[in-house]
C-alpha positions as CSV (number, residue, x, y, z in Angstrom):
1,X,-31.8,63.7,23.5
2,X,-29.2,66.4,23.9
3,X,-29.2,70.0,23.8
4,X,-26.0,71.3,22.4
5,X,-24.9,75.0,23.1
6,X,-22.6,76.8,20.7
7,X,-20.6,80.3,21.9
8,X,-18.5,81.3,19.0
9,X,-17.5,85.2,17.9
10,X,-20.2,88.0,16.8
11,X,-18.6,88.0,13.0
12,X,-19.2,84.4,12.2
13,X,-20.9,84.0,9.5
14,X,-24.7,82.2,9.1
15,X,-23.4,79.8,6.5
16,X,-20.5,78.9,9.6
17,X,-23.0,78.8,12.0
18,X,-25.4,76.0,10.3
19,X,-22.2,74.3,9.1
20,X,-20.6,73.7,13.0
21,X,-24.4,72.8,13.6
22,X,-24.7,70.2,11.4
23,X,-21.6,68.3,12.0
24,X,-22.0,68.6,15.5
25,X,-25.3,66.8,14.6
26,X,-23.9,64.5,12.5
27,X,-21.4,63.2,14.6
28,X,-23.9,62.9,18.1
29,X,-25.8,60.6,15.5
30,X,-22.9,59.1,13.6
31,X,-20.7,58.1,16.6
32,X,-23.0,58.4,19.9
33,X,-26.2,56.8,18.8
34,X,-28.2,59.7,19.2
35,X,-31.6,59.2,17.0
36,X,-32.9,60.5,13.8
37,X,-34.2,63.8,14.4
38,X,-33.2,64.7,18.1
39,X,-31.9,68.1,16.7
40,X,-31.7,71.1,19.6
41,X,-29.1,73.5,19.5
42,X,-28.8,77.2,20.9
43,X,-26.2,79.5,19.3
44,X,-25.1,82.9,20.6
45,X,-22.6,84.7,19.4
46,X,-20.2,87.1,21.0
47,X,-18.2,90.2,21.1
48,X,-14.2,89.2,21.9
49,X,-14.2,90.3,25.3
50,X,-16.8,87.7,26.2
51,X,-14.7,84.3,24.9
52,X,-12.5,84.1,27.6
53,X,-9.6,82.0,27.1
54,X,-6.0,81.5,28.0
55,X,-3.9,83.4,26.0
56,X,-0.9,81.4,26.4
57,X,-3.3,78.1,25.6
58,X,-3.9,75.2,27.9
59,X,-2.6,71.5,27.7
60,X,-0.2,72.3,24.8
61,X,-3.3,73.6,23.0
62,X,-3.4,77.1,21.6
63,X,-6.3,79.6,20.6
64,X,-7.2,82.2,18.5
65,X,-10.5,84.3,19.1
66,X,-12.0,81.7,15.9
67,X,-12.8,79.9,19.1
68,X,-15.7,77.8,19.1
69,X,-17.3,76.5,22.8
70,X,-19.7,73.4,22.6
71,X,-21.5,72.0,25.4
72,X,-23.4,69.1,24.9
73,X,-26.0,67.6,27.5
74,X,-26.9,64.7,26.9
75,X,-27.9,61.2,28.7
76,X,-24.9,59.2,30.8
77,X,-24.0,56.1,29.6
78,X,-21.9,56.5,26.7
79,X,-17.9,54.7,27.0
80,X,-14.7,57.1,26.7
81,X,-14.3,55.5,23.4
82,X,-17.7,57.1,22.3
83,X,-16.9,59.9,23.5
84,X,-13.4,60.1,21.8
85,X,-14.9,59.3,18.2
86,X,-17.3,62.0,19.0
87,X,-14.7,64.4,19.6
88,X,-12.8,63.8,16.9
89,X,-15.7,63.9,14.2
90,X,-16.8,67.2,16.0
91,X,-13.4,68.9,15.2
92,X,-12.3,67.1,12.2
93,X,-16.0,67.8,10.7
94,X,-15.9,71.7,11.6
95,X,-12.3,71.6,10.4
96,X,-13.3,70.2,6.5
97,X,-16.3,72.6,6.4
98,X,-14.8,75.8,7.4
99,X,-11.3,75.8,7.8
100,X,-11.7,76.5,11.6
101,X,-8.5,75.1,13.0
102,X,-9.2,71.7,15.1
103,X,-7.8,73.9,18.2
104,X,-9.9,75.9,18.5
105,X,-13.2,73.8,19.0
106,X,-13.3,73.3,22.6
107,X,-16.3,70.6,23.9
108,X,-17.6,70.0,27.1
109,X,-20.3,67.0,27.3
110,X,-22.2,67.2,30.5
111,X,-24.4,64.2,31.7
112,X,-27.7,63.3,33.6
113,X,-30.0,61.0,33.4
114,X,-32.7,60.2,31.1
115,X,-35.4,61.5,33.6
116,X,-33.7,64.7,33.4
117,X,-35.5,65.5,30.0
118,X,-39.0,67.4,29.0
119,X,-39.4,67.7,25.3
120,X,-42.5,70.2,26.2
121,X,-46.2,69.6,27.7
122,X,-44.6,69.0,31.5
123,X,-44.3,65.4,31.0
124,X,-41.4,63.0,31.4
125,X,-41.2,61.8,28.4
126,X,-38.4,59.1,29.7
127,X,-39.8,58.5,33.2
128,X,-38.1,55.0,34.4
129,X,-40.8,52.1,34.6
């Protein structure tokens, strides 16, 4: 059940777009046991002023403004080891399919709980038992 947000620059391309999208996809079911199907993603791009980033990088890591931002919410419960894989298949995956360097994909997963979620019609669609 996650939403995944992608920020990345004005002048990236459609064919870009759908690819970071589907690997993102891929890997949430690949390596996170999301299910079949449990596709939502909201992309915006931006003008360069509006990807803020340090210019002189941040834990060793550098950017350029090919900067990528993904935020995933999604349910708690997954190990640092899922997490990890996930990752790593994220930017090794949007790497292979567009040359964007590893880098510059930057991912922040957020969690709540599986009551947190409406899929539409104002029910819960995960309300505890």
């Amino acid at each position: 059940m996650p939403l995944v947000r992608i920020d990345l620059a004005a002048d990236t391309t459609p064919e870009v777009v759908k690819a970071i999208g589907d690997v993102i996809y891929d890997a949430m079911t690949q390596t996170a046991n999301v299910p079949e199907d449990d596709k939502f993603q909201i992309v915006n791009r931006h003008a360069g002023d509006e990807l803020v980033y340090p210019a002189a990088g941040y834990l060793g890591v550098t950017y350029t403004s090919k900067i990528v931002f993904i935020q995933v919410t999604w349910s708690t419960g997954r190990t640092i080891e899922v997490k990890k894989a996930f990752y790593k298949a994220v930017a090794d995956g949007i790497h292979g399919k567009t040359g964007i360097r590893k880098e510059d994909v930057w991912i922040s997963l957020v969690e709540v709980n599986r009551e947190d979620w409406s899929f539409g019609g104002g029910e819960m669609q995960y309300a505890p038992k």
